[in-house]
N, C-alpha and C positions, 0 to 999 in steps of 0.2 A: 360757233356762237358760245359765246361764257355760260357755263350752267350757274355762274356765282349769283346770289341774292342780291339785290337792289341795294342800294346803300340804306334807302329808307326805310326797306323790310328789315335790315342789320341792327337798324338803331331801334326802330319800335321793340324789335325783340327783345334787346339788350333793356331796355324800360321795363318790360313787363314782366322780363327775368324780374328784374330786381326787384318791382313792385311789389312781386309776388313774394321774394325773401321776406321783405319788413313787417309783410304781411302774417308769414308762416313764424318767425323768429321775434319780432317785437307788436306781437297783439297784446300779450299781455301786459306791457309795459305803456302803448298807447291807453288801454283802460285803465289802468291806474291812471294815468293820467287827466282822462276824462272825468275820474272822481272827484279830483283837486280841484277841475274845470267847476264840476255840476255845484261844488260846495260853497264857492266861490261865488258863481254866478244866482244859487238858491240866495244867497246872500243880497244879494244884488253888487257886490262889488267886480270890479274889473279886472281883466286879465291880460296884464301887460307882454307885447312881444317886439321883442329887440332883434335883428340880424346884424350885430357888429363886423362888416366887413362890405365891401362891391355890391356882389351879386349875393351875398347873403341878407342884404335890405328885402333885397325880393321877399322873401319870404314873412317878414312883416307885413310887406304891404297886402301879400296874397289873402290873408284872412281876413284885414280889416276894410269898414265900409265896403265888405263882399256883396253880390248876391248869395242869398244860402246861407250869410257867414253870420256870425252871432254877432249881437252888438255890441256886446260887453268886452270886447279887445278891442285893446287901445296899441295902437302902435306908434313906439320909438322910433322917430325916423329923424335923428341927429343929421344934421348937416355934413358934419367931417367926413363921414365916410360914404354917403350916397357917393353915387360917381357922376351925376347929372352935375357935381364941381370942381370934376378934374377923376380920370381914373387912375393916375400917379399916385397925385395928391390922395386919395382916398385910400390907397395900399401904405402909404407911408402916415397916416393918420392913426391908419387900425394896426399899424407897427407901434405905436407909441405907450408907451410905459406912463398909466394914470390918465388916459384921454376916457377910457371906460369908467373909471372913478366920477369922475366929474360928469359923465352923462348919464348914471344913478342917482346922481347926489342929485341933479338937478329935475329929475324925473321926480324926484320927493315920494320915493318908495319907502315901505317899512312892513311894522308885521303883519297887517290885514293884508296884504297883496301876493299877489302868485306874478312870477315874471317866466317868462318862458325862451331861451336863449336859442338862435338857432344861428347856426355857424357851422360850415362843411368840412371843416377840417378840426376846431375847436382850440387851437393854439395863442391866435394871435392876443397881442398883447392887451387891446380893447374889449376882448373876449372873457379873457381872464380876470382884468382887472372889473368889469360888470359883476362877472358872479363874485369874486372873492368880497364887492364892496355890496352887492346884495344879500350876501350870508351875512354880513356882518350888521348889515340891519334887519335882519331877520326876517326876509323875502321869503318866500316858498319858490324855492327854483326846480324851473324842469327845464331840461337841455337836449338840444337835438343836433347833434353830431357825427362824425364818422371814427368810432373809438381805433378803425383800424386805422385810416390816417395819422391820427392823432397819436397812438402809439409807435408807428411806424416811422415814425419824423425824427429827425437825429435830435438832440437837446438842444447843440447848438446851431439849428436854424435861424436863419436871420428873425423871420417871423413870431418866433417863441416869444412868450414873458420871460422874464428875468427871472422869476421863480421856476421855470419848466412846468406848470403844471399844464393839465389836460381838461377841458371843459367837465370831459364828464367822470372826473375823481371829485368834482367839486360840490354839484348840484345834487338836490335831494331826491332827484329820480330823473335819469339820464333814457334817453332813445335814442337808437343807434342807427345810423342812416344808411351803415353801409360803403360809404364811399370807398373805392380806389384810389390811391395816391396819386395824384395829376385829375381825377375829375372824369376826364374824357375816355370815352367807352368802345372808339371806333378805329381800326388800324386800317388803312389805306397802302395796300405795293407801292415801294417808293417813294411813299412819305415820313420821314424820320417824324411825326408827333402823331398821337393820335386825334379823334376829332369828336365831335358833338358831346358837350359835359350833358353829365346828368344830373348833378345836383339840384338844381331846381325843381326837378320832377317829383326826387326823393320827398325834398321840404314840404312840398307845397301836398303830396301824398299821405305821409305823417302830419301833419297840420290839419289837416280836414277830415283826414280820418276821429281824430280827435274830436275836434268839433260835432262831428253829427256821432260819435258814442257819447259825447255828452248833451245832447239833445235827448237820445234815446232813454238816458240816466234820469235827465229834467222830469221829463212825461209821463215816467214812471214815479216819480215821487209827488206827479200832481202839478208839476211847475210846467208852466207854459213861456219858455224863453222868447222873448224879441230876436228875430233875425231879420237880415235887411232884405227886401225886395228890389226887384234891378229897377232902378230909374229909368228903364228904356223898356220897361212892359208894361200893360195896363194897368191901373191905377197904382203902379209901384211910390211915385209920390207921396199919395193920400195914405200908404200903408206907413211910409214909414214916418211921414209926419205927425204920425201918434205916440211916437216914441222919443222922439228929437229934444225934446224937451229936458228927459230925463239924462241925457247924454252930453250935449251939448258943451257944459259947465266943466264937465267931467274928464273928457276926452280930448286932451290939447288938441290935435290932428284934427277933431273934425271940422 
């Protein structure tokens, strides 16, 4: 009988491994972040979050209209590259040189906003071209990335901008996800690829980590943040339709 680990036990660990890196290696970079958040949000203004790519939408969607989650993220969730319109189509969208231009521009971002970019790899061309055209209207970007991906990538990857740049040379305060090149964390005898990504786990870990140090930051300065309650508990409804109001107008998405 195999003394080997369960595949499942393989992969949880590989998770928690890593959980625990971002943890150990990018806490201080997550509370900075959460300042920008709590400044932001003491404001009452909004905190925009883009994932320009497939499965890097996830990570938009994970925080916003959350339970737990703060109200004040607004997420970007362009058409072109969700994959619920084709997962081709959506890899060759987020390849496209100026598709991220146009989904800032249209976002009608500028100085008062914080936009927060999250992309696992941080290269593609939709990625690039968001921050380079949110710096230029003078967004407060934070980026959540895998710097060693992103450096590890030849220049001339299919996927690059045409500039080569890297997400996080660009943003004014970068977090590092971590990733491995290819994503997936699990090697199988026999099977030439490996298997189960992790990237979603990373994201959506830094993302809420974030969120509740800036809770912690809110409460201490006196602020009392709106967060959402699940519509599927009791009186989650009536909780949140005290705030709806304030959002509504605000928040394309909801």
């Amino acid at each position: 009988m195999s003394n080997e680990k369960p595949v499942s036990t393989q992969y949880r660990e590989k998770i928690a491994e890593h959980l625990q890196r971002i943890e150990t290696e990018e806490l201080n970079a997550i509370r900075r972040a959460a300042e920008i958040l709590a400044d932001q949000i003491q404001a009452d203004r909004l905190v925009h979050v883009y994932g320009p790519g497939g499965h890097s939408n996830l990570a938009s969607q994970e925080v916003f209209f959350r339970a737990g989650g703060l109200m004040h993220f607004s997420a970007i969730l362009d058409e072109g590259t969700l994959l619920n319109n084709g997962a081709l189509r959506s890899m060759a969208i987020e390849r496209t040189p100026g598709y991220g231009r146009v989904v800032i521009e249209n976002a009608g971002l500028g100085e008062d906003d914080v936009l927060i970019i999250v992309n696992a790899y941080g290269i593609n061309a939709a990625t690039i071209d968001a921050a380079i055209t949110a710096k230029e209207r003078g967004v407060t970007l934070i980026g959540i990335s895998s710097v060693k991906h992103a450096s590890e990538t030849a220049p001339d990857h299919p996927a690059r901008h045409p500039t080569k740049h890297n997400l996080h040379d660009l943003v004014d305060l970068a977090i590092d996800s971590k990733l491995e090149i290819g994503d997936a964390v699990i090697s199988i005898d026999g099977v030439e690829q490996k298997v189960a990504a992790i990237s979603s786990f990373a994201n959506a870990y830094i993302l809420n980590c974030i969120a509740a140090e800036t809770v912690i930051l809110l409460k201490n300065r006196g602020v009392t943040p709106p967060i959402w309650r699940s519509g599927n508990a009791p009186g989650g409804d009536d909780w949140n339709k005290q705030f709806i109001a304030n959002f509504k107008s605000r928040v394309p998405k909801l």
